[in-house]
N, C-alpha and C positions, 0 to 999 in steps of 0.2 A: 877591218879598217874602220876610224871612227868616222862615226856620218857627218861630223861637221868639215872631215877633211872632203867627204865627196861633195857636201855643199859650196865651201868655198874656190875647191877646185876647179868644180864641174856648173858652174850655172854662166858663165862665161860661155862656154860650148853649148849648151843648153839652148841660152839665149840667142846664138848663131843661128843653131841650125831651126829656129824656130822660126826665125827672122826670115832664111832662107828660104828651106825645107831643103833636107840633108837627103843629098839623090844618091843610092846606091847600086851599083851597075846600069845605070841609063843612059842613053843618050838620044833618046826626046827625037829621034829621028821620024820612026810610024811606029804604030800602035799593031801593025798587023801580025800575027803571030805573036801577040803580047800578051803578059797580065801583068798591069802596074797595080802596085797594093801599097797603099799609105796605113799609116800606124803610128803610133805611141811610142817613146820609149818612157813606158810605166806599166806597174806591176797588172793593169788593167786589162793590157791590152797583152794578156801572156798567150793567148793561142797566135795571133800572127807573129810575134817574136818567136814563139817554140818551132814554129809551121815552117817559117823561113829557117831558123837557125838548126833546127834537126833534118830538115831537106822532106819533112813530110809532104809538102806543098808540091815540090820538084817533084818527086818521085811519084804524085797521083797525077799530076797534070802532065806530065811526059816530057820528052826532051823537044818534041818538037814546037811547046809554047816554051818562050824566054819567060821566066819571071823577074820581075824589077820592082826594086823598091823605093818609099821615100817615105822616110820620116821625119814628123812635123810634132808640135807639140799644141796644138790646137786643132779644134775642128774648125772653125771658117777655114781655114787656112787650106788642110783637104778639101771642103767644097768645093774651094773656091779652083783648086787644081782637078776636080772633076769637071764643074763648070767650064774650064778652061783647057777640056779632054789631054791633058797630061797626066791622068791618074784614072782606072778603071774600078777598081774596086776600090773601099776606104773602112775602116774601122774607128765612127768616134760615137760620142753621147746623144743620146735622146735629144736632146738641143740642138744640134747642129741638124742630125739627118731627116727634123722636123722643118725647120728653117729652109735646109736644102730642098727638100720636098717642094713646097711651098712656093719659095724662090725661082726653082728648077723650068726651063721652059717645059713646056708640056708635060709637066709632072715626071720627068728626066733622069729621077734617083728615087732609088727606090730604095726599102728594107730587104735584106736577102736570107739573115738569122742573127741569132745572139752571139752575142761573146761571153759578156760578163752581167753578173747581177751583183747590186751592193757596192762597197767597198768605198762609201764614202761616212765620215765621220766628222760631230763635234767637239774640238776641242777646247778649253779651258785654259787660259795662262794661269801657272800658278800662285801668283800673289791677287788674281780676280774672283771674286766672287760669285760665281755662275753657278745657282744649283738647279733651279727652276724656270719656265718659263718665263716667268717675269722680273728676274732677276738681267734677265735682256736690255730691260727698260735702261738707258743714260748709257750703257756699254759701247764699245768700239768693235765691230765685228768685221771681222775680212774673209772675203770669197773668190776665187778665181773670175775671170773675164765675166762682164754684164749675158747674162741669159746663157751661159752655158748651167749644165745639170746641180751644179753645186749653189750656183746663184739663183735661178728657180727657187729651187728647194729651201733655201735659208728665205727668201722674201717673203715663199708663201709660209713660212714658219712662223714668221712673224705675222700675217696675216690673218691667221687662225689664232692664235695666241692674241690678237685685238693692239698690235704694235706696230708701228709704221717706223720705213726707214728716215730719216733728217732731212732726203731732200723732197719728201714726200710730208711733212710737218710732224715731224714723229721725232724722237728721241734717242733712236739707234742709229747710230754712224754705221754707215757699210762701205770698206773698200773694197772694190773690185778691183785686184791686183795680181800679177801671176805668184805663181808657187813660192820660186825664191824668194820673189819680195815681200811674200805673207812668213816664210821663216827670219826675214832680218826684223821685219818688227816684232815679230813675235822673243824673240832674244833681244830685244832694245827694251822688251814692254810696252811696248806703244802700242796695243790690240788686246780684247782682255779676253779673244776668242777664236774661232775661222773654223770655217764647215770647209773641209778637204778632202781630196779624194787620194786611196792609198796611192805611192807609200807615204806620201807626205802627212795623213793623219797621223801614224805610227812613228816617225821623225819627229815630228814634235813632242810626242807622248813619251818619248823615251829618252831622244836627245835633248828637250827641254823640259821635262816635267811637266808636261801638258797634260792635262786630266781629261782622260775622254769622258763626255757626258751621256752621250749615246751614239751609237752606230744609226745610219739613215735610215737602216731597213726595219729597223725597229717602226716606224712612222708609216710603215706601207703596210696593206694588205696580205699576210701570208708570209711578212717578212722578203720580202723578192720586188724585185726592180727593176728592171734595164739597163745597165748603165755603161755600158760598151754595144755598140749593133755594128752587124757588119752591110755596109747598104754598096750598092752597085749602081754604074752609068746605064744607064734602062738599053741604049742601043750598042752599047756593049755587050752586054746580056744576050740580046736577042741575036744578035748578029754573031753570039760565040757560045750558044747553047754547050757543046757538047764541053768546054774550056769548063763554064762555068760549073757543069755539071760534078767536072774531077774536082775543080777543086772546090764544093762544097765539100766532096766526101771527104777529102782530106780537110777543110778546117771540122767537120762533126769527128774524123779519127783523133784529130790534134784534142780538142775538147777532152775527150775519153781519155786519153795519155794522160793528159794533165789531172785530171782528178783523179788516174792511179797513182800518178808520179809526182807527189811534191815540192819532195828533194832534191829529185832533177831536174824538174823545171826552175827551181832557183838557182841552181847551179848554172841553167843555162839563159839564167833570165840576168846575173852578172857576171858572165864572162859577155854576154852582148854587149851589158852596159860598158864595162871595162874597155871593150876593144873601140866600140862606137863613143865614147864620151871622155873614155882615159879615165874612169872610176868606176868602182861599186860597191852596193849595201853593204852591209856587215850581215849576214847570216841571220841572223835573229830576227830584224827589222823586213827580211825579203820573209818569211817564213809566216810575224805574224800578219803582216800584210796580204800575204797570197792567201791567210787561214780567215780574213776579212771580208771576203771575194768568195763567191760563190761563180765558177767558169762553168758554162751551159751555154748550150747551141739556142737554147728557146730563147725567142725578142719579148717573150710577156708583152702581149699588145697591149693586154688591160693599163699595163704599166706607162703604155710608151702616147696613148690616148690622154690617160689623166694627168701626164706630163701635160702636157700640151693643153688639157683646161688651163693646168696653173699658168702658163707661161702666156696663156691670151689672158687672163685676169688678171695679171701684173702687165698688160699692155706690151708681149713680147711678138706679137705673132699680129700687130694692125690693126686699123679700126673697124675695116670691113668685115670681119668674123673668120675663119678657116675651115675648110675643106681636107681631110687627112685620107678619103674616100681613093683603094688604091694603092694608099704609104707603102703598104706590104705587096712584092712581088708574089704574083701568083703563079707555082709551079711545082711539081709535086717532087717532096724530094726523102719521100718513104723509104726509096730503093736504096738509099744511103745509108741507112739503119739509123736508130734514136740517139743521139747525143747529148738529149735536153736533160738528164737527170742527174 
C-alpha cells in the first residue's frame, strides 16, 4: 500500500480516536479484577500492541484478570486517564511519565520498565538546505505537541547549538503540531525540517524525499534513550501485586519475541493498524522503522533524569525546581529473567 493512501485515509480516524481515546473491550464499570493498558498505535509502542495482539499479556496474566484496552495518541491524554483511574497501566514518553510524576498526587505514577529506546529522527525537506547545525539559523522547524520528547529534544538542540526559538527572540520558527499536520506541510513545503518519531520520520524520508540528518540517538550517551516507558497507577500496583507481577513477565517475554522476530512483529504491527484504523505501512517503511528502534525492557534512568534537566531548562517542569526522587517503582523483578538487551 502507498503511504500516502494510509496518510490521507487514515488521519481522520487517527485524529478521532485521539480526541477521544479509542476504548477497546471496556466498559469503565470497576477496575476490580482489571488491567486497563493505554498505548500507541505507532511502531514505538510494538511490545503492548504485540503483547495484546499475540495474547501474550492474556496468557501470563490469567483468565481470571480481564485485560482492556485504550488507545490514545498522546501521552497527557493517558495521564490524564490514569489521573482519572480509567487506565491502570500506560505506555508513553519521558515527557509525559515525568510530567505525570510530578503532577501525580502523592507521587501516584510511577516508572515500572522500558519499552523502547530511540526511534526518533531529523529530517530535511528536500528543496532546504539543512546540513549543519547552523544552517538551522532563519529555517521553519516542526515538532510534535509543546514538551513532549521530540520537542524537548529539538529546543534543547537548539540550545546547545547557541540558537533560540522566534518566540523566545531567536530566528527558528518552531511548530508544535501533530504528525499529520507536520506531513501536510511538509508536502506543501512550508517547513524546511521536523524532528519525528518513527514511523513518521521514515514517511517522510521515503514518501517525500526527506533527508535524514541524523537519528536522536546519535546525540546521547551510548547512543540509547528512553523513549517509550511503561509507568503504572502506584495504588494499582500495590493493591494488585501479584497481577502486576504476570504481566511484567509477559511485557520482558513480549520484548525478547520482538527482538527475535522482526518480521512478525510487522506483520502483526499492520494487521492491528489495518483492522484498528482501516490502513497500514507498506512493508519497507514498518521494517526500517522497527530497525530504527531499539525494543528493551531497560527505562535507562540515566536517560529519563537528563530528559528532565532539559525539559526544567526550557522551563517545562515550573519555576520551583523538580524532585524525580522515587520516579522509578521499587520492586524486584530479577525472577522474570533480563529483557533489557
Amino acid at each position: 500500500m502507498k503511504i500516502r493512501g494510509v496518510i490521507s485515509a487514515g488521519i481522520a480516524a487517527i485524529i478521532l480516536f485521539s480526541a477521544i481515546g479509542f476504548v477497546l473491550n471496556s466498559d469503565d464499570t470497576t477496575h476490580e479484577n482489571k488491567l486497563r493498558i493505554a498505548y500507541f498505535p505507532n511502531i514505538g509502542h510494538a511490545v503492548p500492541i504485540v503483547g495484546i495482539e499475540k495474547g501474550f499479556f492474556k496468557e501470563n496474566v490469567g483468565d481470571d484478570t480481564k485485560i482492556e484496552t485504550r488507545v490514545f495518541d498522546s501521552g497527557p491524554q493517558a495521564i490524564e486517564s490514569i489521573f482519572a483511574n480509567s487506565v491502570d497501566v500506560a505506555y508513553v514518553g519521558p515527557g509525559p511519565a515525568i510530567n505525570g510524576f510530578l503532577n501525580s498526587e502523592n507521587k501516584n505514577l510511577k516508572i515500572l520498565a522500558g519499552a523502547a529506546s530511540g526511534g526518533s529522527s531529523f529530517i530535511v525537506h528536500p528543496d532546504s538546505k539543512i546540513n549543519t547545525p547552523s544552517d538551522f539559523a532563519g529555517k521553519k522547524i516542526a515538532a510534535p505537541q509543546i514538551g513532549n520528547t521530540q520537542d524537548v529534544s529539538l529546543r534543547h538542540f537548539l540550545s546547545v547549538n547557541q540558537l533560540k526559538p522566534a518566540e523566545k527572540g531567536g530566528s527558528v520558527v518552531v511548530y508544535n503540531i501533530p504528525n499529520p499536520d507536520i506531513y501536510t506541510l511538509f508536502v506543501k513545503g512550508d517547513i524546511d525540517g521536523a524532528w519525528v518519531a518513527e514511523p513518521w520520520a521514515t514517511i517522510l524520508e521515503t514518501e517525500l524525499n526527506g533527508k535524514r540528518l541524523f537519528h536522536e540517538e546519535e546525540l546521547w550517551p551510548d547512543n540509547q534513550y528512553a523513549s517509550v516507558l511503561l509507568i503504572g497507577n502506584t495504588d494499582y500496583v500495590e493493591a494488585n501485586k501479584s497481577t502486576i507481577n504476570k504481566f511484567l513477565k509477559a511485557h520482558h517475554e513480549t520484548v525478547i519475541w520482538i527482538q527475535s522476530n522482526p518480521k512478525e512483529t510487522r506483520t502483526v504491527f499492520n494487521n492491528f493498524l489495518d483492522s484498528y484504523l482501516g490502513q497500514s505501512l507498506s512493508d519497507d517503511v514498518v521494517d526500517v522503522a522497527l530497525s530504527n528502534l531499539e525494543i528493551t525492557s531497560d527505562p535507562i534512568p540515566n536517560s529519563v533524569f537528563s530528559f528532565a534537566e532539559k525539559a526544567n531548562a526550557l522551563g517545562y517542569l515550573g519555576r520551583n525546581g523538580y524532585d524525580l526522587s522515587g520516579i522509578f517503582y521499587s520492586f524486584d523483578t530479577n525472577s522474570m529473567g533480563d529483557a533489557s538487551t
